[in-house]
C-alpha positions as CSV (number, residue, x, y, z in Angstrom):
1,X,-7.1,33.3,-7.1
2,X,-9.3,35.9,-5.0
3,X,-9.6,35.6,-1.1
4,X,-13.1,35.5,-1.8
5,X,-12.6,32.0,-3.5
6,X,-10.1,30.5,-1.2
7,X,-12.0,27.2,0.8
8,X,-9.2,28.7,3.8
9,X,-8.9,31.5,5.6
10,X,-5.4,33.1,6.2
11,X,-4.9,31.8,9.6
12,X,-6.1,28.2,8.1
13,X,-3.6,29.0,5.6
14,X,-0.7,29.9,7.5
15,X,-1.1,26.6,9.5
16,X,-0.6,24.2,6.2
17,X,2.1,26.9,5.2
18,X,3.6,26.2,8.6
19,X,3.0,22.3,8.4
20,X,4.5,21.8,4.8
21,X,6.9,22.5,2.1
22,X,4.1,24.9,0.2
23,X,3.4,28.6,0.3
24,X,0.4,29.4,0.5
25,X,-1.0,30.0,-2.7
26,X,0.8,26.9,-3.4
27,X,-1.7,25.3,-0.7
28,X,-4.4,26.5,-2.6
29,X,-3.6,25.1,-6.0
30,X,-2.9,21.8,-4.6
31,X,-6.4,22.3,-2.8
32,X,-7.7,22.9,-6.4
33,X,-6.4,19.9,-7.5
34,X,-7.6,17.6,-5.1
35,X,-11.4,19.6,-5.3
36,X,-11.2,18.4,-9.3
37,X,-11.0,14.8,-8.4
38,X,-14.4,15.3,-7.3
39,X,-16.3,18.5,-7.5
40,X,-19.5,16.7,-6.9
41,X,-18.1,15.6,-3.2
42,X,-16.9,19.1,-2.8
43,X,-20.0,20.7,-3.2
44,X,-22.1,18.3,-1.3
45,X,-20.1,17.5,1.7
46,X,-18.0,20.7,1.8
47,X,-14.4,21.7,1.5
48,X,-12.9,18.6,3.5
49,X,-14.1,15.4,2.0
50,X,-12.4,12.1,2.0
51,X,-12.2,11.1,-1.4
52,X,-11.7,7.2,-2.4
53,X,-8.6,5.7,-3.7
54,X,-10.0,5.5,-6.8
55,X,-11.4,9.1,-6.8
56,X,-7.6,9.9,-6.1
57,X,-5.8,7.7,-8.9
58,X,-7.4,10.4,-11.5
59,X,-4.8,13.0,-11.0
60,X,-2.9,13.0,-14.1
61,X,0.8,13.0,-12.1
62,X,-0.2,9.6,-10.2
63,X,-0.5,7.6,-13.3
64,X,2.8,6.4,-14.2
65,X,4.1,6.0,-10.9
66,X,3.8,2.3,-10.5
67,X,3.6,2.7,-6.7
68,X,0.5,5.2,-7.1
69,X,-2.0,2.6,-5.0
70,X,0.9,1.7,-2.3
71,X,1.9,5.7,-1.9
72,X,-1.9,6.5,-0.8
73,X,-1.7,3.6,1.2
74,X,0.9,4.8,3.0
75,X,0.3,8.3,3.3
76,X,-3.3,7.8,4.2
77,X,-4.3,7.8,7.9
78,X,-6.1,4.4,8.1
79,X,-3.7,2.3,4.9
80,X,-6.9,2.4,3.0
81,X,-5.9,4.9,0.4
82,X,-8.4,7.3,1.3
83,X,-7.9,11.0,1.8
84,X,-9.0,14.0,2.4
85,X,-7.3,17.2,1.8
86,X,-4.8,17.5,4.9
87,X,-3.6,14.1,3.8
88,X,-3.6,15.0,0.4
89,X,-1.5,17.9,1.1
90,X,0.9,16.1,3.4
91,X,1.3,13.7,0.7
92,X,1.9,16.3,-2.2
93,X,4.5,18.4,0.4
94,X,6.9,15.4,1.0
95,X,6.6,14.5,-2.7
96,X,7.0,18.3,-3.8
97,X,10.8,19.4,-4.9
98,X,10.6,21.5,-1.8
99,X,11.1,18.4,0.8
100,X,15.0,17.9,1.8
101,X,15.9,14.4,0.8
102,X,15.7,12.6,4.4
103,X,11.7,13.4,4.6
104,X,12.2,11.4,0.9
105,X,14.0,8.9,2.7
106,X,11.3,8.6,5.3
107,X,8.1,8.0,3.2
108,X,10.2,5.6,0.9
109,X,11.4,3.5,3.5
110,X,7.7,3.1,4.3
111,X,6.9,2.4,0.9
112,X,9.0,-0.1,0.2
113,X,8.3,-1.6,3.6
114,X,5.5,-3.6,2.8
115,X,5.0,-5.6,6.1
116,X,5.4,-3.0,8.3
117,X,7.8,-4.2,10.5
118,X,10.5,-1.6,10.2
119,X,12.6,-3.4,8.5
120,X,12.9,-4.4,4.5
121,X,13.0,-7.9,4.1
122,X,13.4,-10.3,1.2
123,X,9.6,-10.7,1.1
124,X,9.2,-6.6,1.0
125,X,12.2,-6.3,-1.9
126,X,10.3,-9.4,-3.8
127,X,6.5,-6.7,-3.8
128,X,9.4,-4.4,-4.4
129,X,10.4,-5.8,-7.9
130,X,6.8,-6.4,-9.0
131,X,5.6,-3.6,-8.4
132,X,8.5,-1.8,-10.5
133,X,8.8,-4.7,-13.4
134,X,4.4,-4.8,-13.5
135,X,4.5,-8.1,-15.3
136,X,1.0,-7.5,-16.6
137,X,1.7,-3.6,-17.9
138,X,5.0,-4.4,-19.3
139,X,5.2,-7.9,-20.2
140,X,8.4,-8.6,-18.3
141,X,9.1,-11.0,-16.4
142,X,12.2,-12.3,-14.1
143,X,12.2,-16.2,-12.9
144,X,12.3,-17.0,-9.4
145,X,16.0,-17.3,-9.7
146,X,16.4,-13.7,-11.4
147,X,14.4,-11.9,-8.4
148,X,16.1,-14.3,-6.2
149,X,19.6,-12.7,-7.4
150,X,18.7,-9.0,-7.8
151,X,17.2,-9.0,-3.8
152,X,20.6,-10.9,-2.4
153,X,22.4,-8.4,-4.7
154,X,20.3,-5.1,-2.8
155,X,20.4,-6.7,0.8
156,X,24.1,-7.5,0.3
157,X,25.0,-3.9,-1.2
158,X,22.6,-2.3,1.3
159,X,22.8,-4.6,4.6
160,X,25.4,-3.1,6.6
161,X,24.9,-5.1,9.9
162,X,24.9,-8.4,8.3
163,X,21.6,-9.5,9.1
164,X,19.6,-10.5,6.6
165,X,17.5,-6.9,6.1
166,X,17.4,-3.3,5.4
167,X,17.2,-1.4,8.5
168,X,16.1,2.2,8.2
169,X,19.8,3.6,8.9
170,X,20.9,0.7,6.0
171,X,18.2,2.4,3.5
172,X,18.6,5.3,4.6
173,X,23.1,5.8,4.0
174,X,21.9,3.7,0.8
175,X,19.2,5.9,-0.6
176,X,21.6,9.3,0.0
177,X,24.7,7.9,-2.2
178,X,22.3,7.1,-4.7
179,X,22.3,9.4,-7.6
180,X,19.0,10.5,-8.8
181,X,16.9,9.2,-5.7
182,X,15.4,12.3,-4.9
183,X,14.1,12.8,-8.6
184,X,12.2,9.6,-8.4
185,X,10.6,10.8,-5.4
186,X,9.0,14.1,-6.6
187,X,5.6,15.5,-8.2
188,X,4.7,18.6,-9.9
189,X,1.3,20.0,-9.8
């Protein structure tokens, strides 16, 4: 990649270096790969569009995540799934093998907290399960009673102030004695 091509200048450059996990040419390739979701936008609106939830679903290492819609939900500045590039990047940095494993921590806890309330409930775990089982994709499905069992089973292994949810400290001494954790939270470009 020339410095003619970049869409940053160095000091533009060294700020995302600064603000993420990435290098800098490693800015610019995940700068390619969010101006290939939709090089029509890039070239008629410029090097900063927002580009649509749907726009972003395209990139190839999204698609068998099954919490692809809820991660640029989350990581998106108004919970639409919308982005444009500095949110893209912040997204792809905290997802990249480069983040330590308590900015992991962070963004899951968010993900799996579907109410918003700080705090992972029953109701949370429940959207938790479908999500990962995708009845529809998979064809399975657990009865009430299952999903009823396998959340009392995670709030009970997890809940270590006895009442009732996952706090953020609870998910968080949970999700750092869990092997593999960090794995399930990573992308390659």
């Amino acid at each position: 990649m020339g410095q003619g091509a970049s869409a940053y200048d160095q000091s533009e450059l060294a700020e995302f270096q600064d603000l993420t996990y990435f290098t800098k040419r490693e800015v610019l390739h995940v700068h390619k790969r969010f101006s290939a979701l939709s090089p029509d936008k890039m070239k008629n609106v410029g090097r900063n569009p927002v580009l649509s939830k749907e726009e972003l679903l395209h990139l190839p290492e999204l698609a068998a995540n099954p919490f692809k819609e809820r991660l640029l939900d989350v990581f998106s500045d108004n919970g639409d799934g919308n982005m444009n590039f500095e949110q893209f990047l912040d997204m792809m940095s905290q997802l990249s093998s480069k983040a330590p494993l308590e900015t992991k921590i962070d963004f899951a806890f968010k993900i799996y907290d579907f109410n918003g309330d700080g705090q992972i409930c029953e109701k949370d775990l429940e959207q938790v399960l479908l999500f990962l089982i995708q009845p529809a994709v998979t064809g399975t499905t657990l009865t009430s009673e299952e999903r009823a069992q396998v959340i009392n089973n995670v709030i009970e292994e997890m809940d270590m102030d006895d009442d009732g949810s996952i706090s953020y400290l609870d998910f968080k001494h949970g999700m750092s004695k869990l092997n593999g954790f960090e794995e399930s939270f990573k992308i390659t470009l």
